[in-house]
PAVOTOR-435177 format. One record per atom (N, C-alpha, C): x, y, z. Coordinates in steps of 0.02 Angstrom, whole numbers, padded with zeros to 5 digits, always signed. Example, Ala and Ser with C-alpha at 12.3 -4.5 7.8 and 13.67 -1.06 7.14 Angstrom:
+00660-00284+00390/+00615-00225+00390/+00660-00165+00390/+00642-00112+00354/+00684-00053+00357/+00645+00002+00394/
This chain:
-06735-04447+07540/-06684-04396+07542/-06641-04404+07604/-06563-04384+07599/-06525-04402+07643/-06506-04332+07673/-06567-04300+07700/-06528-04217+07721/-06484-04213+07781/-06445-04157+07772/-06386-04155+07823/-06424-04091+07867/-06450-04049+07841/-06460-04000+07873/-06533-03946+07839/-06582-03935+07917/-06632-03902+07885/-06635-03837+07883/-06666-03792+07871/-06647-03702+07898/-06698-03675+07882/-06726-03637+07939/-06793-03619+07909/-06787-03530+07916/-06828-03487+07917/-06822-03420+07939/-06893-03380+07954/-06879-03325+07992/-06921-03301+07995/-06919-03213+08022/-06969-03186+07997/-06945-03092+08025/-06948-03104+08101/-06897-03039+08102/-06874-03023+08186/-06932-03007+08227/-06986-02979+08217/-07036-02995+08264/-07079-03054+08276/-07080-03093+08220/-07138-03135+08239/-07095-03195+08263/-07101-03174+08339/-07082-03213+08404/-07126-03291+08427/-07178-03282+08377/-07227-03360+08377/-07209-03400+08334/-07181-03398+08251/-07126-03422+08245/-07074-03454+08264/-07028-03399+08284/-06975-03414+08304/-06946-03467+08370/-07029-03473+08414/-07019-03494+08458/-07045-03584+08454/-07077-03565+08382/-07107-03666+08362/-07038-03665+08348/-06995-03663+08318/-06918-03686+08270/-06892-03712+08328/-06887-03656+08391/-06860-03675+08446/-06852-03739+08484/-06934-03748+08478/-06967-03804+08516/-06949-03869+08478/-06935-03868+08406/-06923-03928+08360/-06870-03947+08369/-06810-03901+08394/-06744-03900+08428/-06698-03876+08378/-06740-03824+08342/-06687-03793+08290/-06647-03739+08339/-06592-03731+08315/-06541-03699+08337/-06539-03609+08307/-06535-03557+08355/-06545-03487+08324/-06451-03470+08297/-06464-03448+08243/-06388-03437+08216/-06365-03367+08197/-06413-03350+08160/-06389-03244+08154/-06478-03224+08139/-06463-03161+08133/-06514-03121+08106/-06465-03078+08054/-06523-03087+08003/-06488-03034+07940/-06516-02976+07918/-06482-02958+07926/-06521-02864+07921/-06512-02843+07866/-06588-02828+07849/-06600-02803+07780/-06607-02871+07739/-06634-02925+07751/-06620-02990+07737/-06680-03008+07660/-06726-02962+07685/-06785-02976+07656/-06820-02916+07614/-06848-02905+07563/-06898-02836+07534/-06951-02869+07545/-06994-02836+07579/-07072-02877+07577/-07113-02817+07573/-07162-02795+07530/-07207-02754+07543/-07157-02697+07537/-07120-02681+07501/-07086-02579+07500/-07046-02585+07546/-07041-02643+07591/-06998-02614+07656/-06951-02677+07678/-06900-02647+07657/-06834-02705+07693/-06841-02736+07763/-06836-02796+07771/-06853-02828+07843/-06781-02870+07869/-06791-02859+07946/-06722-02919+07937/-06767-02985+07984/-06724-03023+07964/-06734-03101+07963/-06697-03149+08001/-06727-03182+08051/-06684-03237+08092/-06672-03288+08066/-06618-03332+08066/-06619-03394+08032/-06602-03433+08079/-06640-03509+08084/-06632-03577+08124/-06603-03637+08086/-06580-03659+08113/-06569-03731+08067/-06546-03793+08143/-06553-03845+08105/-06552-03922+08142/-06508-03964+08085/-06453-03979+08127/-06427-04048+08079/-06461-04103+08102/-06428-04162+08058/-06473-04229+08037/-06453-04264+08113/-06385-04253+08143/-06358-04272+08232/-06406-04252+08283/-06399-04175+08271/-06467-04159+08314/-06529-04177+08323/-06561-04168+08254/-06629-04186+08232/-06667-04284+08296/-06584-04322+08264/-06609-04384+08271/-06602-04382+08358/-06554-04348+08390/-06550-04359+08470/-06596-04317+08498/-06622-04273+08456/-06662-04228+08493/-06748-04255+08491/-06757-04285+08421/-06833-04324+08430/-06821-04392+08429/-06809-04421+08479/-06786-04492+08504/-06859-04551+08491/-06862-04595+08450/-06916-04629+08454/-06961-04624+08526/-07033-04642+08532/-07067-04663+08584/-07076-04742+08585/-07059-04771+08656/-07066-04826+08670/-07129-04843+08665/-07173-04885+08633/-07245-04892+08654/-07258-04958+08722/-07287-04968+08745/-07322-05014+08784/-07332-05063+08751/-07307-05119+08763/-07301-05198+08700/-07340-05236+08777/-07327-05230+08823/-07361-05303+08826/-07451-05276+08851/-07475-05275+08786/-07552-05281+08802/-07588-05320+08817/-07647-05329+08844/-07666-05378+08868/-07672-05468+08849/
């Protein structure tokens, strides 16, 4: 698959979430209010996303150690 862009989401409190997306180097873009019905009760919702530019400069291959013994 040739994706351009990922987007993930998650409710406005759960800050442990929100903060892995972060770390992957997704980008925070809105919160939508009233985004979600879960359980009887309307929730609002953050949304992240990473384009395919980002994605690739932001997890840069690791060099390994070639000359082994």
């Amino acid at each position: 698959m040739d994706l351009v862009r990922i987007q993930a989401r998650c409710f406005v409190e759960n800050n442990g979430s929100a903060r892995v997306m972060e770390k992957t180097g997704m980008s925070f873009e809105v919160i939508i209010r009233k985004g979600m019905f879960v359980k009887g009760k309307h929730q609002d919702i953050k949304i992240f996303s990473i384009l395919k530019e980002e994605f690739t400069s932001f997890h840069k291959p690791k060099i390994e150690n070639v000359n082994k013994y």
